[in-house]
C-alpha positions as CSV (number, residue, x, y, z in Angstrom):
1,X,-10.5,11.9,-38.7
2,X,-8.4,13.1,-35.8
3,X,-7.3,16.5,-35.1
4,X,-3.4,16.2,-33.9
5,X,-2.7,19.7,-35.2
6,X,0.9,19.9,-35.0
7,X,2.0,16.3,-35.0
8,X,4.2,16.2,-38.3
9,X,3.2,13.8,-41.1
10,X,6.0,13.4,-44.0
11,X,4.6,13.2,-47.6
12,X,6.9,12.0,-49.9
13,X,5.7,13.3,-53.3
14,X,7.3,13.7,-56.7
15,X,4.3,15.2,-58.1
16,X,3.5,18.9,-57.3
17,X,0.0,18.4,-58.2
18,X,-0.7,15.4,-56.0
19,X,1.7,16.9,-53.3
20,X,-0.5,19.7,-52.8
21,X,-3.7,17.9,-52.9
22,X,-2.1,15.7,-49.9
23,X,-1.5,18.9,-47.7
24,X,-4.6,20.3,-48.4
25,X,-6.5,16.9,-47.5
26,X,-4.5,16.7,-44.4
27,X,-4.0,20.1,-43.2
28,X,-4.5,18.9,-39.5
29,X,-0.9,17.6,-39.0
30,X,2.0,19.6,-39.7
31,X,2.7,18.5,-43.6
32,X,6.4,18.1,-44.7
33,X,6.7,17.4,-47.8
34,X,9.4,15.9,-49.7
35,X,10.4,15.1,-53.7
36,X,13.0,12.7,-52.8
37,X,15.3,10.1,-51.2
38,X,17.6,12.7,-49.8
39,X,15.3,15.4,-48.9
40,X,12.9,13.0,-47.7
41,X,15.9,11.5,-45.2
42,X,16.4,15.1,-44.2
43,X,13.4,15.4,-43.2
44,X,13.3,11.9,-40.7
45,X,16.3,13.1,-39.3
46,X,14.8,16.6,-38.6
47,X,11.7,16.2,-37.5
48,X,11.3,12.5,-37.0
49,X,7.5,12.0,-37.9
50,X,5.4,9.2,-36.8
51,X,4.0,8.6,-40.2
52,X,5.3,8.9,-43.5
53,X,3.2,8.3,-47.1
54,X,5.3,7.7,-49.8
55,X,5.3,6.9,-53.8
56,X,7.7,3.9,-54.6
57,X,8.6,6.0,-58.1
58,X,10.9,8.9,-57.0
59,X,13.7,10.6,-59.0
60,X,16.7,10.5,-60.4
61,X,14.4,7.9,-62.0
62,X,10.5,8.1,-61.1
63,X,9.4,5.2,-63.4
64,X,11.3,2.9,-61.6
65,X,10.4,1.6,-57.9
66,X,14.1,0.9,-56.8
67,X,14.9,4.8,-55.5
68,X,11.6,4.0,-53.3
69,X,12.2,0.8,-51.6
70,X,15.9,2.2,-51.1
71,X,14.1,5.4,-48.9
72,X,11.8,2.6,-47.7
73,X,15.0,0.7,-46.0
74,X,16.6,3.3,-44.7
75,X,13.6,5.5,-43.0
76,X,12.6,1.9,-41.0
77,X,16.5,1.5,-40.5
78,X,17.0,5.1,-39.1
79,X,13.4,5.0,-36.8
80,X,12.1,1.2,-37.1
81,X,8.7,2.1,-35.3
82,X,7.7,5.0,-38.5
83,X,4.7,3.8,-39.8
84,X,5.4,4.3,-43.4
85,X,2.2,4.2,-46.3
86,X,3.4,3.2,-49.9
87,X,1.3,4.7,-52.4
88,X,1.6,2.6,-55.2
89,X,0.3,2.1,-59.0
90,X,-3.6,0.9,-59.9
91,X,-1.9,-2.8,-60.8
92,X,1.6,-2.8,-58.9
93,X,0.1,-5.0,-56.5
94,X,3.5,-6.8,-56.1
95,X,5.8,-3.9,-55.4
96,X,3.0,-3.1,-53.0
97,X,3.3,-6.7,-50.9
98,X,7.2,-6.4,-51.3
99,X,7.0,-3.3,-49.7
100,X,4.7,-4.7,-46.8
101,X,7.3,-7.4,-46.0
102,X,10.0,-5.0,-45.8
103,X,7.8,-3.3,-43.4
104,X,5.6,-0.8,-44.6
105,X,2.3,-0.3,-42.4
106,X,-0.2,-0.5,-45.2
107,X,-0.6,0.7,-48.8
108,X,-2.8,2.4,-50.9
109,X,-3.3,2.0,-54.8
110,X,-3.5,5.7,-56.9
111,X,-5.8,6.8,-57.1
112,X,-7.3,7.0,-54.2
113,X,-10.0,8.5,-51.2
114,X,-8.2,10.9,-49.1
115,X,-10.9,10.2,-46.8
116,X,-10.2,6.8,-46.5
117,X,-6.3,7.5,-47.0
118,X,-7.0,9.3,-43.8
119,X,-8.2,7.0,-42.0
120,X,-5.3,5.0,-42.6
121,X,-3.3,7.8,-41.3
122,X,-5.0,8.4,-37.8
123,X,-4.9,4.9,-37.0
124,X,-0.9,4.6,-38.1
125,X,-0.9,7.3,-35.2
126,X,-2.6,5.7,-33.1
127,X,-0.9,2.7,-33.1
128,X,2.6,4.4,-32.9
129,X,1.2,6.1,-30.0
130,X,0.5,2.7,-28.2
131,X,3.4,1.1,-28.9
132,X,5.7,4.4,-27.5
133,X,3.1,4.2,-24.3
134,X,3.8,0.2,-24.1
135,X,7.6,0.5,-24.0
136,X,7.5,3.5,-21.5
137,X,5.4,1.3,-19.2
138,X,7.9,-1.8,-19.7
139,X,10.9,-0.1,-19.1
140,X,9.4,1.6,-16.0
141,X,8.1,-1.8,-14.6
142,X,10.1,-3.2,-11.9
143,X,9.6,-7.0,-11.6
144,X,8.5,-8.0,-7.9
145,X,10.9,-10.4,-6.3
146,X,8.0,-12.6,-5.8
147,X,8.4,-13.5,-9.3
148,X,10.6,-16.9,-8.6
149,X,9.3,-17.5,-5.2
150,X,6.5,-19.1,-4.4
151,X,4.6,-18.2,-1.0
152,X,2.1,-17.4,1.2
153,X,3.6,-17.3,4.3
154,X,3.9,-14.1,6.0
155,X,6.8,-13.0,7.2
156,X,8.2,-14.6,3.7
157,X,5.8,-11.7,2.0
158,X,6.9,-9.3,4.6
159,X,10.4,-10.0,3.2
160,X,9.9,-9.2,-0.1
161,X,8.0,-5.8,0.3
162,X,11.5,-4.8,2.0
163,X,13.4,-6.3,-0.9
164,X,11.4,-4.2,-3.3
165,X,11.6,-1.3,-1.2
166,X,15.8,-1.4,-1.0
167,X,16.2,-2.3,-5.2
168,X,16.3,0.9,-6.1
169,X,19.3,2.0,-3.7
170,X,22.7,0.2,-4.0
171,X,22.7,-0.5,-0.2
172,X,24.6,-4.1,0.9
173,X,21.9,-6.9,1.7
174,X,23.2,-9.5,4.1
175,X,20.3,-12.4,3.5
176,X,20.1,-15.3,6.3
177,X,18.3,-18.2,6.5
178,X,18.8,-21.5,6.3
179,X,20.2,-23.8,2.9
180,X,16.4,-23.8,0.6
181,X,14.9,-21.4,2.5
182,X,14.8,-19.1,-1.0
183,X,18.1,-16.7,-0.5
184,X,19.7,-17.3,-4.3
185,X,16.0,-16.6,-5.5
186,X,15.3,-13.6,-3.7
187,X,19.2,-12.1,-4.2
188,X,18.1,-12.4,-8.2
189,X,14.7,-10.7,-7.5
190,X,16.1,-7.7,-6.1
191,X,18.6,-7.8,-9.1
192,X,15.7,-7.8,-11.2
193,X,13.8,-4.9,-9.4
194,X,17.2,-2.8,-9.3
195,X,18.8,-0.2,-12.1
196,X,21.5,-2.8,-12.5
197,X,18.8,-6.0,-14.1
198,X,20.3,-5.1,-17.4
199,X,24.0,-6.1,-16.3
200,X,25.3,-9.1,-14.6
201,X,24.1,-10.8,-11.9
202,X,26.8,-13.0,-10.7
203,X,26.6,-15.7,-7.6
204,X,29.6,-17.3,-6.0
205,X,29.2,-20.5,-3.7
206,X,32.4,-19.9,-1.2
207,X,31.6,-23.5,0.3
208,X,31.8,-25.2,-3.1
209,X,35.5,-23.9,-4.1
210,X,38.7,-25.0,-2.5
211,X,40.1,-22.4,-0.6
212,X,43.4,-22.4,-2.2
213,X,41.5,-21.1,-5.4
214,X,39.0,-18.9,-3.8
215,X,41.1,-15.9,-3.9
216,X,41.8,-16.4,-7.3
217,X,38.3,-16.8,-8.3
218,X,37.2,-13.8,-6.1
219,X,40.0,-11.1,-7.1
220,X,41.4,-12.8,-10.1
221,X,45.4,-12.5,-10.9
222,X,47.8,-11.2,-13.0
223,X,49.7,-12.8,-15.8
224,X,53.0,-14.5,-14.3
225,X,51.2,-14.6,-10.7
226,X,52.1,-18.0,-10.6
227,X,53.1,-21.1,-12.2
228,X,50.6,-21.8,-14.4
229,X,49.2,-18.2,-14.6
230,X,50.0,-17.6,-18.8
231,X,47.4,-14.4,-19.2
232,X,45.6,-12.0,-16.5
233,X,42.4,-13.3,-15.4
234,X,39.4,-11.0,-13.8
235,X,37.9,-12.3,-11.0
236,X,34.2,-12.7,-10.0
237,X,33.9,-9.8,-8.6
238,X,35.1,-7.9,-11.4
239,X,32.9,-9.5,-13.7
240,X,30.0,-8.7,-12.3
241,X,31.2,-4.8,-12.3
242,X,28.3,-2.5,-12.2
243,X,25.7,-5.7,-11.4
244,X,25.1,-7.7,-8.8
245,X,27.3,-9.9,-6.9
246,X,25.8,-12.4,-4.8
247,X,28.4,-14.4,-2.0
248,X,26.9,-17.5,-1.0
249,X,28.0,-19.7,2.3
250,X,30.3,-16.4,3.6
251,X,30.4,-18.3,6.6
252,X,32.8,-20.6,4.9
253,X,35.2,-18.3,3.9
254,X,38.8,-18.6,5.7
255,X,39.6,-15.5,7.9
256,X,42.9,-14.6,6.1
257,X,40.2,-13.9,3.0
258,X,37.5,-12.3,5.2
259,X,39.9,-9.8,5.8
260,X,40.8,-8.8,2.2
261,X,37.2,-9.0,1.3
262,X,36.9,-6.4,3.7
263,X,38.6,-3.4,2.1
264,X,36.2,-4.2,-1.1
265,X,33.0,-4.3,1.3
266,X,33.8,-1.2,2.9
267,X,35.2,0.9,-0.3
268,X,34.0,-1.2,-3.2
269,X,38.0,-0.7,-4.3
270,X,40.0,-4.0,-5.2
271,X,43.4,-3.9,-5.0
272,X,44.2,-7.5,-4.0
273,X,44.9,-8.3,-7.9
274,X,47.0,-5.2,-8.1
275,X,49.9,-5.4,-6.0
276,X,51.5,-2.7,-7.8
277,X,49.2,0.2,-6.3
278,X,46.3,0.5,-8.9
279,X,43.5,-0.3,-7.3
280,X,40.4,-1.0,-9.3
281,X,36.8,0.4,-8.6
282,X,33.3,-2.0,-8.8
283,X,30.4,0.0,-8.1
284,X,28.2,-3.0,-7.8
285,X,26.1,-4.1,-5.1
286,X,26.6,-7.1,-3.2
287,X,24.4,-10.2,-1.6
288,X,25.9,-11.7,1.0
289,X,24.0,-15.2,2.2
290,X,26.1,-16.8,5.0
291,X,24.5,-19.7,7.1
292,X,22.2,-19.1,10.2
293,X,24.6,-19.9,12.6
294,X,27.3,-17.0,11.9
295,X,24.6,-14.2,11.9
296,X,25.3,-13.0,15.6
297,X,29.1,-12.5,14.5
298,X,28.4,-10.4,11.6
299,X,29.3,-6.6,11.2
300,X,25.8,-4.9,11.0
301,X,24.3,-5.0,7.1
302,X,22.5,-1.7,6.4
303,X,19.1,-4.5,5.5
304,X,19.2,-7.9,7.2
305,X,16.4,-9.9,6.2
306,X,16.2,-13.1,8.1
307,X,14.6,-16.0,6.0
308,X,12.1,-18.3,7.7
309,X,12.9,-21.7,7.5
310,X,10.3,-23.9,5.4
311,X,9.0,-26.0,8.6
312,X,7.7,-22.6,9.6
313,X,5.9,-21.6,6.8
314,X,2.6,-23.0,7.9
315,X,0.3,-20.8,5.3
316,X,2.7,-22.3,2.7
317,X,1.0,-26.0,0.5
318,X,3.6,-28.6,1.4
319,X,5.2,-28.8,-2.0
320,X,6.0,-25.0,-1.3
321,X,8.4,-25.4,1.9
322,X,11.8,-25.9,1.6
323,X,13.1,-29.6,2.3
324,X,14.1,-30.4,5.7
């Protein structure tokens, strides 16, 4: 048996007799005890145990098992990872399964070995304790923007070290490369190595959309706008608010729109949609992918990774490179 002095273990006992038994027998966690539903909920909500061992026949009435699957619900309701032990009746096998699918760790028929109830205990700990260390470690893991991109080329590696090294700050990335060289793949790997993978990562082909309706879909428009405009429409770059927004082909944007993108580059502020002076804020950061041949007319990007082309990746298998 373990000795996690202090670690609080709920008993939820009707019966003095047996209640005190169960302190005694495990008087190397911190024993709350409880006669209850509502004291026993209490008690969840105060100290929060790991582990709770409870009897299925509680008042108002104990001879019935309906006050004990009701506590059952709402303890894996209020902390679903609770390992909860049912301590049941010599033949009340099936309130003993039902409470197993409703999910109860494990059960124990009266009476029974402290010793082996015990057991029971440490390993409910145990397991708690590995599944609190497993989500720590998953929500602390940053995916590598490898992770869609298949390479062994050097320089393409060399590329996404400084991608992982950048996805933590919310700097401006200007990607270049030529079209399949792997710049919509990497933009969503460093989305998935940032703060921001659990919002939006939204990507925006300016060579693919007229550029009469560009704007629109960039800053969006107000209701009555124009002919045709029945309700107030957010653009893209709203959407992805507090994501990622990734411009693909900037290249291709017309200069009358390079120069209203350029107040939401600078100050992240759009105000384009908003005439009226009420400019709204998008704290998101931004991939910008324009085509090869623009790069030497571009403002200098705080991280500029250039993109070998597939032809060049010589330490890449064939099927690897981009098409040519």
């Amino acid at each position: 048996m373990s000795t996690d002095r202090g670690r609080p273990l709920l008993i939820v006992e009707d019966d003095p007799a047996l209640q005190k038994q169960l302190r005694w027998s495990f008087d190397q966690f911190e024993a709350l005890t409880a006669s209850d539903r509502e004291s026993a909920l209490a008690q969840i909500h105060r100290h929060n145990p790991a582990v709770v061992t409870m009897d299925l026949g509680l008042p108002p009435d104990a001879d019935s098992v309906s006050e004990g699957f009701r506590l059952l619900e709402q303890i894996l309701a209020t902390a679903p990872d609770t390992k909860v032990i049912v301590l049941t009746g010599q033949n009340d096998r099936a309130n003993a399964l039902r409470a197993i699918a409703l999910g109860a760790y494990d059960f124990f028929a009266k009476p029974f070995e402290p010793e082996l109830l015990g057991l029971t205990i440490d390993r409910a700990f145990r397991l708690f304790d590995l599944q609190q260390e497993n989500r720590r470690l998953q929500e602390a893991h940053q995916p590598e923007a490898l992770a869609g991109l298949l390479t062994r080329d050097g320089e393409m590696l060399r590329i996404c070290r400084t991608i992982e090294k950048v996805a933590s700050s919310n700097a401006t990335v200007l990607l270049l490369g030529e079209s399949g060289t792997g710049k919509e793949v990497l933009a969503r790997g460093l989305h998935e190595a940032s703060p921001r993978r659990k919002e939006r990562f939204v990507a925006i082909n300016c060579a693919a959309i007229p550029d009469n309706l560009l704007e629109s879909e960039l800053f969006g428009y107000e209701k009555g706008a124009f002919t045709g405009a029945a309700k107030m429409m957010l653009g893209k770059i709203e959407t992805a608010d507090g994501g990622t927004l990734m411009l693909d082909e900037i290249g291709d944007l017309p200069m009358s729109l390079q120069a209203k993108l350029l107040r939401f580059l600078q100050e992240r502020v759009i105000d384009a949609r908003r005439p009226s002076g009420n400019p709204s804020r998008c704290p998101h950061r931004l991939r910008n992918a324009p085509g090869p041949e623009i790069a030497d007319q571009r403002r200098p990007f705080p991280r500029r990774p250039l993109l070998p082309p597939g032809r060049d990746r010589t330490d890449d298998p064939p099927f690897a490179r981009s098409p040519r």
